[in-house]
DRENKE-980943 format. One record per residue (C-alpha): chain; x, y, z. Coordinates in pm, whole numbers, plus 32768, in hexadecimal, padded with zeros to 4 digits. Example, Ala and Ser with C-alpha at 12.3 -4.5 7.8 and 13.67 -1.06 7.14 Angstrom:
# residues 2
[rec 'A'; [84CE; 7E3E; 830C]]
[rec 'A'; [8557; 7F96; 82CA]]
//
This chain:
# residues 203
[rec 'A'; [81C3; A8EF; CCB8]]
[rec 'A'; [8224; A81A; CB92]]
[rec 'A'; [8300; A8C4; CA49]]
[rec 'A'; [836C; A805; C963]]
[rec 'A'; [8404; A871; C824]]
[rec 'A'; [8486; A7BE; C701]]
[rec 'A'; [8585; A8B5; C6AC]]
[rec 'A'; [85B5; A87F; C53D]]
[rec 'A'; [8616; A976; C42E]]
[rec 'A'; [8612; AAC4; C434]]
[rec 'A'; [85B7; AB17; C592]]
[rec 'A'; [8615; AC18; C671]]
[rec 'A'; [8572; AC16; C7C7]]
[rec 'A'; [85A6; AC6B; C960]]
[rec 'A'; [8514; ABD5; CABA]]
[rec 'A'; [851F; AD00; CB95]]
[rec 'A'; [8456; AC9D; CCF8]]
[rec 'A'; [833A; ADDE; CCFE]]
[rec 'A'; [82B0; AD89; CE45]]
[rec 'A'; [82EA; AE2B; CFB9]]
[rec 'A'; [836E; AD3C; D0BD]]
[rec 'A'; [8475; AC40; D0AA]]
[rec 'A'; [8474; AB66; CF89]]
[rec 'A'; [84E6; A9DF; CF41]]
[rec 'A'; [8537; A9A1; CE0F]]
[rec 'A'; [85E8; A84B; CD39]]
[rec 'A'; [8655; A868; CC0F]]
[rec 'A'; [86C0; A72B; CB11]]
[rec 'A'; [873F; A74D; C9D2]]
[rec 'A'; [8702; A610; C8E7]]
[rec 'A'; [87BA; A60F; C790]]
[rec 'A'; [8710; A5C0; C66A]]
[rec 'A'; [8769; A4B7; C55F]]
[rec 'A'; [880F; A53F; C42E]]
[rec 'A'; [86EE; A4CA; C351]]
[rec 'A'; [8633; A5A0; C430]]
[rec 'A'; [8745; A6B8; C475]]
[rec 'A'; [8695; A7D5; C368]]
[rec 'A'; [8520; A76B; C39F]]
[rec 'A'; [841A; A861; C404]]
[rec 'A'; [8415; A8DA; C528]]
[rec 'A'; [831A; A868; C638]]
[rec 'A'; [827C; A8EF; C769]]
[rec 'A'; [81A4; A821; C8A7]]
[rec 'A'; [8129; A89B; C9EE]]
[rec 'A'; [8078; A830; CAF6]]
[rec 'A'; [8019; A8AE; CC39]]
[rec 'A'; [8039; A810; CD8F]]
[rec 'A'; [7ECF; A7A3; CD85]]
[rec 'A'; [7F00; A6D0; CC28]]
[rec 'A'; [803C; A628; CC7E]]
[rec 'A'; [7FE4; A4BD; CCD3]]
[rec 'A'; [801C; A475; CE30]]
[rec 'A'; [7FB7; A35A; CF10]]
[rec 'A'; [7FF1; A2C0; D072]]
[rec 'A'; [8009; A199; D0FA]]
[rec 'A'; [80B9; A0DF; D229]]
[rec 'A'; [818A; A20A; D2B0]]
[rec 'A'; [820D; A264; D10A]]
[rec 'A'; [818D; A377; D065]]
[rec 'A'; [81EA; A3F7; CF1C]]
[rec 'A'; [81BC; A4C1; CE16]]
[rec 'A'; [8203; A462; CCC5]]
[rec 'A'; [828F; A548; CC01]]
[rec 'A'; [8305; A475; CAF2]]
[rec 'A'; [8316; A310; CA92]]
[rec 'A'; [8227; A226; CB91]]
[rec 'A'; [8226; A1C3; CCF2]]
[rec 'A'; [812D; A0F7; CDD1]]
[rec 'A'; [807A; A0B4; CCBD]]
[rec 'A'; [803F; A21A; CC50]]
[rec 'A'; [80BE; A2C4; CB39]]
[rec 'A'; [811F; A42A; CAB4]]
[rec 'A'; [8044; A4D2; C98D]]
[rec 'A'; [81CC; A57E; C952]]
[rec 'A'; [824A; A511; C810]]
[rec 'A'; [83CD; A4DC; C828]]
[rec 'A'; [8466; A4B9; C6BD]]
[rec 'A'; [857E; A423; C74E]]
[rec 'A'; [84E8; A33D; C85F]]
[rec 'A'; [8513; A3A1; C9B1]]
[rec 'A'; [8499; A38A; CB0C]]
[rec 'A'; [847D; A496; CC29]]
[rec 'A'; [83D9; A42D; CD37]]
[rec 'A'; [839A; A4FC; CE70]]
[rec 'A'; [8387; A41C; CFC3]]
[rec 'A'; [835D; A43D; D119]]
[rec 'A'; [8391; A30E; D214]]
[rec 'A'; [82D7; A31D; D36D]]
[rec 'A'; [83A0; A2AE; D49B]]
[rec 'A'; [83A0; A109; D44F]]
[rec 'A'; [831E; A14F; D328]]
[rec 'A'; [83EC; A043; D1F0]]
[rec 'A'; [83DA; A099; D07B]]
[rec 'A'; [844C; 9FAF; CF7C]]
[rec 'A'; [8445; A03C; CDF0]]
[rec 'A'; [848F; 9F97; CCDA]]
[rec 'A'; [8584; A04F; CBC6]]
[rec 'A'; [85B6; 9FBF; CAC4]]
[rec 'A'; [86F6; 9F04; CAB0]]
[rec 'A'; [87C4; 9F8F; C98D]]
[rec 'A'; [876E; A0F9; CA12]]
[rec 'A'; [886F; A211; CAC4]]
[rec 'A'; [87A9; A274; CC0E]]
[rec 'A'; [87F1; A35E; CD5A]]
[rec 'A'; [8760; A3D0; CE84]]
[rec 'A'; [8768; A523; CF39]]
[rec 'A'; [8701; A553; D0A3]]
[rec 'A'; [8678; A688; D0C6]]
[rec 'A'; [85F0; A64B; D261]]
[rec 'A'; [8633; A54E; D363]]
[rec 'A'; [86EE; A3F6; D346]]
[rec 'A'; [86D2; A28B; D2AF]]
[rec 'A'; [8785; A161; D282]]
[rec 'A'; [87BC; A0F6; D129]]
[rec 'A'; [87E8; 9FA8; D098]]
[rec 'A'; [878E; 9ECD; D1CB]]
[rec 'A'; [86F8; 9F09; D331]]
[rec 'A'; [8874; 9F3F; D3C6]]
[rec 'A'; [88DF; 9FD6; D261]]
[rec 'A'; [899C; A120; D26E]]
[rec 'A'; [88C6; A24B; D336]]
[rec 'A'; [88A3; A369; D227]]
[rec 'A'; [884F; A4E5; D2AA]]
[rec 'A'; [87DB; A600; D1E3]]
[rec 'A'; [887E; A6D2; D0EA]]
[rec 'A'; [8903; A577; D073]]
[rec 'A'; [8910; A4A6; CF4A]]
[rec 'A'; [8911; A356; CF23]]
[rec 'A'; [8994; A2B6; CD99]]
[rec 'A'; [88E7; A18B; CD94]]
[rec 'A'; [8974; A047; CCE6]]
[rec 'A'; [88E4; 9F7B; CBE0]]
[rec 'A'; [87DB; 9EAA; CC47]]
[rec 'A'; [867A; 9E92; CC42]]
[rec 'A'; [8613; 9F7C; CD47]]
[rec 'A'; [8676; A004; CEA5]]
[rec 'A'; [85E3; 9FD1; CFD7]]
[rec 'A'; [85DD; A103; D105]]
[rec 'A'; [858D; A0CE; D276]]
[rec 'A'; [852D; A1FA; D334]]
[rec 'A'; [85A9; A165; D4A8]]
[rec 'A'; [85AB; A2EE; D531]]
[rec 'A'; [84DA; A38E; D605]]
[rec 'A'; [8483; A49A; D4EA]]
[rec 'A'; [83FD; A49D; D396]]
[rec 'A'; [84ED; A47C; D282]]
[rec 'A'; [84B1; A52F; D158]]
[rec 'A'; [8579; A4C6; D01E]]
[rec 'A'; [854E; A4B7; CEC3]]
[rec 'A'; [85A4; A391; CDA5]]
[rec 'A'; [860E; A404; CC89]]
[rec 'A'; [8679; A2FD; CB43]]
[rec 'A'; [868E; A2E7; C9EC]]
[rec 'A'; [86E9; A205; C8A2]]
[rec 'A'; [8857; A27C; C838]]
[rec 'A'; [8886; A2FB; C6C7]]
[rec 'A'; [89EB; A27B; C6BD]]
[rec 'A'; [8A3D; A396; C5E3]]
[rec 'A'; [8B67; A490; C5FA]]
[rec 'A'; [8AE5; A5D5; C678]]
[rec 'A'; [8B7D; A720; C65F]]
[rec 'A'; [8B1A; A845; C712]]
[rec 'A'; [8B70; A9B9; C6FA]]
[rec 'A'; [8AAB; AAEB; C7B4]]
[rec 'A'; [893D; AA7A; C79E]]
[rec 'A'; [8979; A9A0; C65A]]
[rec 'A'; [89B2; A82A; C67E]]
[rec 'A'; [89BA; A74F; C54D]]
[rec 'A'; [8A86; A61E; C4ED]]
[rec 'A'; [8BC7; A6E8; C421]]
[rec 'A'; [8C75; A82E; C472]]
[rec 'A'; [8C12; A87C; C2D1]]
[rec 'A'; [8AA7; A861; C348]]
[rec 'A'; [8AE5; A93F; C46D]]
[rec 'A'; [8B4F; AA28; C399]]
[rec 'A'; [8A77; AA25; C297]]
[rec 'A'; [894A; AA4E; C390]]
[rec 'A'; [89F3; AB8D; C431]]
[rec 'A'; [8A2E; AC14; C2C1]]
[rec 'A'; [88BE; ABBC; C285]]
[rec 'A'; [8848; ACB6; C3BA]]
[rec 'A'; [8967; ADC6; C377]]
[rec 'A'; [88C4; ADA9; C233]]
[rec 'A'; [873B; AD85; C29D]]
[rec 'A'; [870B; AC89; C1A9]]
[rec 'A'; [86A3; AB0F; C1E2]]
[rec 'A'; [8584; AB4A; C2E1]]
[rec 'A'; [865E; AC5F; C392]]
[rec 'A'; [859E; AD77; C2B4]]
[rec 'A'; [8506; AE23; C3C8]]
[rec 'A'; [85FF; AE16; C4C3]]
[rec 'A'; [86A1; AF51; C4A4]]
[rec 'A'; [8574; B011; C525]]
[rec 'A'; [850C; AF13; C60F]]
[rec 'A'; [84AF; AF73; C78D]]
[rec 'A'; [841C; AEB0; C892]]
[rec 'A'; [82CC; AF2B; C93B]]
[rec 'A'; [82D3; AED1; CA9F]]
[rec 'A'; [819D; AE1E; CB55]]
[rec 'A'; [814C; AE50; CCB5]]
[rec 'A'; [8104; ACFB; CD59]]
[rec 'A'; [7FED; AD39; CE6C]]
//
């Protein structure tokens, strides 16, 4: 499952995991411009059965955000972004274009790869890659197992950011002023006070 949310102003909200079983879970937070800092706030979702996905010579992904293999996310991303979710077959090679002015990474989250060229550096999981600038990266899976990693990228704001608690915004004085605007409930935060979450059970 997808959940994307445009956090906005005035929003107070929770991600508490109601199913039983063990649980994987990513979570990426994307700041906002400043023009964009007090907009409304947003909400998308999608379940595993609407999230693009497509396979093809030992790649699969699933597009999450942005575009890959010439498929492309329904998820709006104010601040544009990609998150795509890949996993290489043993031999499989993926080559995706970023573009070239955008901050990118990888995470491994299972098996191996070499990154950058066939005899490029062998990456495990639970490891992150910062890709350069460039283009786009290219990932062969020379293992015996399926590697299972996902691309994540976006265009930078280059704008100062300052963060505090939950709050982030581009000046301690607007930090400030947003946690004076919830102490307050005032500015989107009026119902806050009272504000509970209702759990949903996940079948």
């Amino acid at each position: 499952m997808v959940q994307w949310m445009t956090a906005g102003r005035g929003i107070v909200h929770c991600e508490m995991p109601a199913s039983k079983g063990k649980q994987h879970g990513l979570q990426l937070w994307v700041n906002l411009a400043a023009k964009d800092k007090m907009i409304d706030p947003n909400y998308q979702e999608l379940e595993d059965k609407d999230i693009p996905k497509i396979h093809k010579d030992g790649v699969s992904v699933s597009v999450i955000a942005g575009e890959s293999m010439g498929i492309k996310s329904p998820v709006y991303t104010r601040t544009p972004t990609m998150y795509l979710d890949f996993k290489l077959e043993p031999g499989a090679v993926l080559h995706q274009a970023i573009p070239d002015d955008w901050n990118a990474f990888v995470y491994v989250l299972e098996g191996e790869s070499s990154f950058g060229s066939p005899n490029g550096p062998v990456i495990g999981a639970n490891h992150t890659i910062q890709l350069g600038m460039g283009d786009g990266v290219s990932i062969w899976n020379k293992s015996q197992g399926l590697c299972r990693f996902v691309l994540i990228g976006g265009q930078p704001l280059n704008e100062p950011v300052f963060q505090y608690g939950p709050f982030v915004m581009n000046t301690k004085e607007q930090v400030m002023d947003a946690i004076q605007d919830y102490q307050s409930g005032r500015n989107g935060f009026e119902r806050a006070a009272g504000w509970q979450s209702d759990p949903v059970t996940l079948e």
